[in-house]
C-alpha positions as CSV (number, residue, x, y, z in Angstrom):
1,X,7.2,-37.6,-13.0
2,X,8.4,-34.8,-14.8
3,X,12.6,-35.1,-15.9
4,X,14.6,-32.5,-17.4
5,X,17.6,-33.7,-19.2
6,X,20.6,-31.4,-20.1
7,X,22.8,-33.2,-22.2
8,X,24.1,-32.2,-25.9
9,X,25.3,-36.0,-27.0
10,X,21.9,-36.8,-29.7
11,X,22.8,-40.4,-29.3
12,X,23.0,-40.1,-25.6
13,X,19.4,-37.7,-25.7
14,X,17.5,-40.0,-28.1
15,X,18.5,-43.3,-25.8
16,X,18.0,-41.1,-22.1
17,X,14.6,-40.1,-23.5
18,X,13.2,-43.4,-25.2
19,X,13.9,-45.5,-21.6
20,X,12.9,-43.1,-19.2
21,X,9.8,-42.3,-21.3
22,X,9.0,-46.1,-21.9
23,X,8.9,-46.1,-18.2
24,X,6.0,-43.4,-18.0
25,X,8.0,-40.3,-16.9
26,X,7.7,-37.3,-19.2
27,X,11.2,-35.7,-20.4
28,X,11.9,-32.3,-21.7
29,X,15.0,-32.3,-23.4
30,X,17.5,-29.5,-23.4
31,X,21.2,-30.0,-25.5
32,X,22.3,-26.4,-24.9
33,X,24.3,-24.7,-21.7
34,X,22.9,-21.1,-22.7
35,X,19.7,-22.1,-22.7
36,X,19.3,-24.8,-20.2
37,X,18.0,-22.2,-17.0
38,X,15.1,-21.0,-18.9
39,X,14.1,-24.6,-19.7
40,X,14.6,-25.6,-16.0
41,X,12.1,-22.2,-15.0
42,X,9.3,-23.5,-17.9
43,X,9.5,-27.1,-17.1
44,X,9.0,-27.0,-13.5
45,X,10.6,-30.5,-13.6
46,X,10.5,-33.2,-10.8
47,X,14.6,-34.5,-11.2
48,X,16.9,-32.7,-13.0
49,X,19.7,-34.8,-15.4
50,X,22.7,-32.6,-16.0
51,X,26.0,-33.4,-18.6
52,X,28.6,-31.1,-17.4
53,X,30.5,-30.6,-21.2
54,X,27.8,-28.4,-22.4
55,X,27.8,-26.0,-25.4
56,X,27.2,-22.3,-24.7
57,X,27.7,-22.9,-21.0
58,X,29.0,-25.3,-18.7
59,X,27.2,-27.4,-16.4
60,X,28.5,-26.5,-13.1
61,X,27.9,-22.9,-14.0
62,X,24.2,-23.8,-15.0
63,X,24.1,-25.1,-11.2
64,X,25.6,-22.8,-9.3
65,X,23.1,-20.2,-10.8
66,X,20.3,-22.2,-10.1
67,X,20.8,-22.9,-6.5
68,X,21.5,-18.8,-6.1
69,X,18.3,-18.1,-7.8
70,X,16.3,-20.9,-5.5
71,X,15.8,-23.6,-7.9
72,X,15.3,-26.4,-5.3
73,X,15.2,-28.9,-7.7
74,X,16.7,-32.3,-6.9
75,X,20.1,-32.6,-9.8
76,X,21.8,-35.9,-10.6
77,X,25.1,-34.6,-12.4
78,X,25.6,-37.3,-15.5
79,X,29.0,-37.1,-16.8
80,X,32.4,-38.6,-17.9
81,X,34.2,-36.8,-15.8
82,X,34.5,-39.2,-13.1
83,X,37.6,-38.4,-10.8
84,X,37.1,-37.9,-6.8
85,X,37.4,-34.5,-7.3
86,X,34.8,-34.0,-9.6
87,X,32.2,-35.5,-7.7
88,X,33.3,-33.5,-4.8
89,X,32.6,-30.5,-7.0
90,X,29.8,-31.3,-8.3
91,X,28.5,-32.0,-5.3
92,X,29.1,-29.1,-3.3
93,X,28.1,-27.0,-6.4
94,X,24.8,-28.2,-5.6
95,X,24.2,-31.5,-7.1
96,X,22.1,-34.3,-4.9
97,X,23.7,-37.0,-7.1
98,X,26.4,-38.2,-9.3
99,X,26.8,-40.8,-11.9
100,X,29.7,-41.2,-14.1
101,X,29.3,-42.5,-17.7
102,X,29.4,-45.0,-18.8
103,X,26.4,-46.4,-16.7
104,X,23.3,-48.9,-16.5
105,X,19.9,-47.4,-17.2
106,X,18.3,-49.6,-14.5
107,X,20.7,-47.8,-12.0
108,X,19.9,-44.8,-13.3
109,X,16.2,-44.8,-13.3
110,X,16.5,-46.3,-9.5
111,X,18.5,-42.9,-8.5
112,X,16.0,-40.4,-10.2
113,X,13.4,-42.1,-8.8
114,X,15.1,-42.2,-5.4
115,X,15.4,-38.2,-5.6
116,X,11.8,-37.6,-6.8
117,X,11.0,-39.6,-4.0
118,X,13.2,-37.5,-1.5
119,X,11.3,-34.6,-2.5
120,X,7.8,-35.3,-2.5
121,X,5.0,-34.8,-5.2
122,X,3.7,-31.8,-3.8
123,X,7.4,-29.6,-4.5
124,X,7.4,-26.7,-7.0
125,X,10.1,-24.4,-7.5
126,X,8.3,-21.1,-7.2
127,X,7.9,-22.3,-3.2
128,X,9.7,-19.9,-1.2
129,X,13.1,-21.5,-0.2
130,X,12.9,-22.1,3.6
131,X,14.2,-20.3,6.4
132,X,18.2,-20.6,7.3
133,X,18.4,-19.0,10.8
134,X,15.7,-16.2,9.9
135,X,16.9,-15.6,6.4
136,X,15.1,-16.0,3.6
137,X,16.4,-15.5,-0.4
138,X,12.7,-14.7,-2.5
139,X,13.0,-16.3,-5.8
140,X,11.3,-13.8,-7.5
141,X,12.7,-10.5,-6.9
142,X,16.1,-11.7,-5.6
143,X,15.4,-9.6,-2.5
144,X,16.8,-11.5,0.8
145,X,14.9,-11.2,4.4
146,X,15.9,-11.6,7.9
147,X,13.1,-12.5,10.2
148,X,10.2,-10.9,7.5
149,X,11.8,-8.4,6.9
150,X,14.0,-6.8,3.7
151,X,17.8,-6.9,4.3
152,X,19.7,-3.6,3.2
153,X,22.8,-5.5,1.0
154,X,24.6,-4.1,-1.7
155,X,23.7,-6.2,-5.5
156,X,27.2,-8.0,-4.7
157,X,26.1,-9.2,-0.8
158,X,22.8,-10.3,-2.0
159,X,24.1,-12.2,-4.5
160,X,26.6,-14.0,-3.0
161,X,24.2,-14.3,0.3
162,X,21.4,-15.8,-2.0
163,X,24.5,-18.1,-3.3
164,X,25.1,-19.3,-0.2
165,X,21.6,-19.4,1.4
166,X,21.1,-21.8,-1.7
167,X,23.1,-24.3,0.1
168,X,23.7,-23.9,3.6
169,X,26.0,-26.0,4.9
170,X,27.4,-26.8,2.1
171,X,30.9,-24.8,0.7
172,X,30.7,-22.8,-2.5
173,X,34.3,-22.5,-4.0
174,X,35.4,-19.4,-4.6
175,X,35.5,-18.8,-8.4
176,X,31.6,-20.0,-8.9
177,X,30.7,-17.5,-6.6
178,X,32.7,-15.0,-8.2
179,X,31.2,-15.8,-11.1
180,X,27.7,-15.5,-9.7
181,X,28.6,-12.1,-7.7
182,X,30.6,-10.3,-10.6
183,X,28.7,-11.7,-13.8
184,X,29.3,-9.8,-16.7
185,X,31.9,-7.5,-15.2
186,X,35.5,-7.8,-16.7
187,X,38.8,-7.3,-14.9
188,X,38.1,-8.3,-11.4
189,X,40.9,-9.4,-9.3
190,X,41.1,-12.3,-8.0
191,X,40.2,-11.7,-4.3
192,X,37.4,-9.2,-4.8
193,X,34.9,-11.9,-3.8
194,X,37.3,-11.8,-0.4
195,X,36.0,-8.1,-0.3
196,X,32.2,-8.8,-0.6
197,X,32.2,-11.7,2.0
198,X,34.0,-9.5,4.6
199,X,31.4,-7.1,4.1
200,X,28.6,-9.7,4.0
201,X,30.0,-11.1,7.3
202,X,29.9,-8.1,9.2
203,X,26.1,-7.6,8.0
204,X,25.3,-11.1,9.4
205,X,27.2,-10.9,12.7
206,X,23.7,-10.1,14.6
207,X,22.4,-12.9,13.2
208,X,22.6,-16.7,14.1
209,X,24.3,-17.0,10.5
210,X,28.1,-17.2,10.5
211,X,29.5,-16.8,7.4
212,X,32.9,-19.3,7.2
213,X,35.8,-19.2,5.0
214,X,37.3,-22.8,4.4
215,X,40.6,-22.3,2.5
216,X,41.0,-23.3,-0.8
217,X,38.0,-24.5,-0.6
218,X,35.4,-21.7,0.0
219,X,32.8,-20.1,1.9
220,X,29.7,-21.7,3.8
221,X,26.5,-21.3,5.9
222,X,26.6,-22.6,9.2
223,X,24.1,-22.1,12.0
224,X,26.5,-20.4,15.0
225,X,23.7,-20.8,17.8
């Protein structure tokens, strides 16, 4: 098994990758935010161990871009912040699992192993992600297709439709996706991202995808058949 661990502590590194490695799994080791996506795309790992207090970039950010690009891999968020609502984030972010610090190594091997599991041997990341009521986001080019074939989206639909297709089922909150749909733009308002998704939803309404806003929350995938 192949484990990619984002964290930035070198205590916390050195001791993560000493008892996962005395265990026979391989670990790449990554202590930087800004740099943590192209480690995940090189490493091709099986489980993915993410801090969320990360230089350069912040953990939840690094997932939310991964699920919109199509990394499928399975992530076990590893962090002190340990409220209810944290978890909930962190969890609809994208995250499979969630363990607060300070923890017991012999718990935490049993959850990695329990994702790798889920998954299967045979998963890679450059697999296309699977079908959500016809739709399809490719991982490559970014494109997304309905049924085979290309959908004609504006940059800002496709990206926050790839966001969401990332995760169906599961809300997105609002500012992540922003953040995803607007990145590198300064001075949007706050309720642009209100603008793309009305415009996504009307582009989806022949399809079995419904597109739902849950307030203060987010916006979903659901299947509407």
């Amino acid at each position: 098994m192949k484990l990619l661990l984002i964290e930035d502590n070198p205590a916390m590194q050195t001791t993560l990758q000493r008892s996962f490695e005395r265990r026979g799994v391989q670990v790449v080791v990554c202590g930087d935010g800004a740099r943590a996506l192209d480690r995940w795309r090189a490493a091709v790992p099986d489980v993915v161990l993410l801090d969320l207090s990360l230089p350069g970039r912040d953990g939840l950010a690094v997932l939310a871009e991964a699920r919109a690009e199509g990394l499928a891999t399975p992530v076990l968020i590893l962090t002190a912040r340990g409220t209810v609502g944290d978890r909930i984030l962190g969890l609809n972010t994208g995250a499979d699992d969630y363990l607060a610090k300070p923890f017991d190594l012999d718990e935490l091997e049993a959850r990695v192993r329990a994702l790798s599991r889920r998954v299967g041997p045979a998963r890679t990341d450059a697999a296309p992600a699977s079908d959500f009521c016809g739709l399809r986001a490719d991982p490559d080019s970014g494109a997304v297709y309905l049924d085979g074939r290309p959908m004609e989206l504006s940059g800002r639909e496709a990206a926050l439709l790839r966001a969401l297709l990332a995760r169906p089922g599961h809300a997105v909150a609002k500012e992540r996706l922003s953040d995803l749909v607007f990145a590198g733009e300064s001075g949007v308002q706050a309720d642009a991202i209100e603008v793309v998704a009305y415009r996504l939803r009307k582009k989806l309404a022949a399809t079995r995808a419904q597109l739902v806003t849950l307030r203060g929350l987010g916006y979903l995938l659901k299947d509407a058949s």
